[in-house]
C-alpha positions in Angstrom: 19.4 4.3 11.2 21.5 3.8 8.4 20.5 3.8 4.6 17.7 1.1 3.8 18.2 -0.5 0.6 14.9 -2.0 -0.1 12.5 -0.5 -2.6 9.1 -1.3 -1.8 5.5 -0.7 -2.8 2.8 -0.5 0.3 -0.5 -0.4 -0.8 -4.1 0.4 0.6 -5.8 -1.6 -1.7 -9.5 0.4 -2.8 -11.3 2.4 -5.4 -9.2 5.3 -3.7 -5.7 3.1 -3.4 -2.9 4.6 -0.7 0.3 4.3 -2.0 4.3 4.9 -0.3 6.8 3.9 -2.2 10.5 3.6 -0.3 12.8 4.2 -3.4 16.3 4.0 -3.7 17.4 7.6 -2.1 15.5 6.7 1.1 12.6 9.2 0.5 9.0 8.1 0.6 6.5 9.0 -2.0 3.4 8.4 -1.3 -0.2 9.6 -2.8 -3.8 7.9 -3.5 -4.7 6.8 -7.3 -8.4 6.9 -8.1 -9.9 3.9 -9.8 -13.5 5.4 -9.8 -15.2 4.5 -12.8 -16.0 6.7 -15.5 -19.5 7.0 -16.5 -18.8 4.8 -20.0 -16.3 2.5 -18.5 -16.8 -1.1 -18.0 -16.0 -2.9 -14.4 -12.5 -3.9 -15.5 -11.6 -0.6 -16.7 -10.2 0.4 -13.2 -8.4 -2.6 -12.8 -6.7 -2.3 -16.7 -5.7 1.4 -15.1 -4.1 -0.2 -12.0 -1.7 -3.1 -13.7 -1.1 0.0 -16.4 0.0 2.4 -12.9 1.6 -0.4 -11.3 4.0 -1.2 -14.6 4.5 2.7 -14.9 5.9 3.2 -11.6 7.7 -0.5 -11.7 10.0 1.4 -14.6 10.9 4.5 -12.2 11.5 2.3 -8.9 12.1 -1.8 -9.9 10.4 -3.2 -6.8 12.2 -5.5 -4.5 9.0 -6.1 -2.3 5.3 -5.5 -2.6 3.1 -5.3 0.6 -0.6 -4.3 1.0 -2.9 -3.8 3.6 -5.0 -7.6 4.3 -8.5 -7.0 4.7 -10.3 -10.0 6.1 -13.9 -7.8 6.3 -15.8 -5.4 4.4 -18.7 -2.9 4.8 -20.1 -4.3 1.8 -20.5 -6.7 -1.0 -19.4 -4.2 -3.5 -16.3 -2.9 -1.9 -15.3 -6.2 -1.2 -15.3 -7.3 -4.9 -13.7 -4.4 -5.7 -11.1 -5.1 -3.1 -10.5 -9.4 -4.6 -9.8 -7.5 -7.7 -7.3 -5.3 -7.0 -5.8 -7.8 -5.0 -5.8 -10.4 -7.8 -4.6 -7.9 -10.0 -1.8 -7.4 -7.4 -0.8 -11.1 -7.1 -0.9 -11.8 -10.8 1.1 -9.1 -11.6 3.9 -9.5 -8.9 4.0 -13.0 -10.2 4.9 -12.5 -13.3 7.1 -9.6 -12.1 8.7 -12.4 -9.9 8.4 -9.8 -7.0 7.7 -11.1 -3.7 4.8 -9.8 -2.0 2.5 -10.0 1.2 -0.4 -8.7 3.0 -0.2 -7.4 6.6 -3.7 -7.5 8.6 -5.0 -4.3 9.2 -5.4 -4.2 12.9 -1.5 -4.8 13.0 -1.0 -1.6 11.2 -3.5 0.4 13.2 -1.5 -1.3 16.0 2.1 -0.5 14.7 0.8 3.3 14.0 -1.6 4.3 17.0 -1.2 1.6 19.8 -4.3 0.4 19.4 -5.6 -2.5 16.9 -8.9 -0.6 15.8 -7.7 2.8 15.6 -10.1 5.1 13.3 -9.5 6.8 10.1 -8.4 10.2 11.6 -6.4 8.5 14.5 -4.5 6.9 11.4 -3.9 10.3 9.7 -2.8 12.1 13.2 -0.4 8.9 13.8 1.1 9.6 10.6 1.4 13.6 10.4 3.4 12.8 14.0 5.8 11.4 11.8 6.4 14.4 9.1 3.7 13.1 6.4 0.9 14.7 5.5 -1.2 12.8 4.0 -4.2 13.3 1.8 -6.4 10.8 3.5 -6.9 8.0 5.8 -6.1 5.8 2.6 -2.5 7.3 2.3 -1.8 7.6 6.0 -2.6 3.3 5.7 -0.1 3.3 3.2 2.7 4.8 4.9 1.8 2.9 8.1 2.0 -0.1 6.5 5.4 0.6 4.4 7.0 2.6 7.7 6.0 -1.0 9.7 7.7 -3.2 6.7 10.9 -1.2 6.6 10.9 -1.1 10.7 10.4 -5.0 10.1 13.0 -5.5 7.3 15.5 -3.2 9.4 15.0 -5.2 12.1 15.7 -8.4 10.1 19.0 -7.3 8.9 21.2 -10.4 8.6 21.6 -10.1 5.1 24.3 -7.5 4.0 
């Protein structure tokens, strides 16, 4: 596989947020970001600290794409506020980036790592560490499934020079 010349942001969208990042040397960074609360900060707090990351890291790579994982169901009310936020957070700021983004279903990245479409949290990891990663947690083993899947895709959709 020759050199891919996309750089994109894959995100696992959460409290604890997976990241990978393909950059312009080919190498993937990748980490998780945690947007706990602090005890005196207010609920938007951690989403002030996530447009702040994302505009950091937007002046050491320039995105061409932004994807994120697309979760259509949560374990709880909470987590799925949480989730809207990031996500609008997301949108709004790739809009006004004018970088083009999209979501991927979950079960299609569980799919694309493990074979199977409801592959648990440690399946995810062991998927990934197959592949030379180590990730820190099931959150950034989601990320670089789902960036490793939009680079296979974009590869794969080569018509363009």
């Amino acid at each position: 596989m020759g050199m891919f010349r996309m750089k994109i942001l894959s995100l696992d969208l959460g409290t604890k947020m997976g990241f990978a990042i393909c950059g312009d040397d080919n190498a993937i960074l990748s980490g998780v970001m945690d947007y706990k609360l602090g005890r005196f900060e207010g609920g938007g707090m951690r989403f002030l600290r996530f447009k702040k990351w994302l505009t950091e890291i937007k002046q050491d790579f320039d995105f061409d794409l932004v994807t994120f994982e697309e979760v259509r169901r949560h374990k709880g009310t909470d987590a799925a506020h949480v989730y809207g936020g990031f996500m609008a957070v997301l949108t709004v700021w790739c809009e006004h980036h004018e970088i083009p983004y999209s979501g991927t279903p979950v079960g299609t990245i569980k799919k694309f790592a493990t074979g199977k479409g409801n592959a648990n949290k440690d399946a995810m990891i062991a998927a990934v560490r197959t592949w030379g990663y180590e990730p820190i947690d099931d959150n950034e083993a989601d990320a670089i499934a789902l960036l490793s899947l939009t680079m296979v895709e974009y590869e794969g959709n080569k018509e363009t020079a």
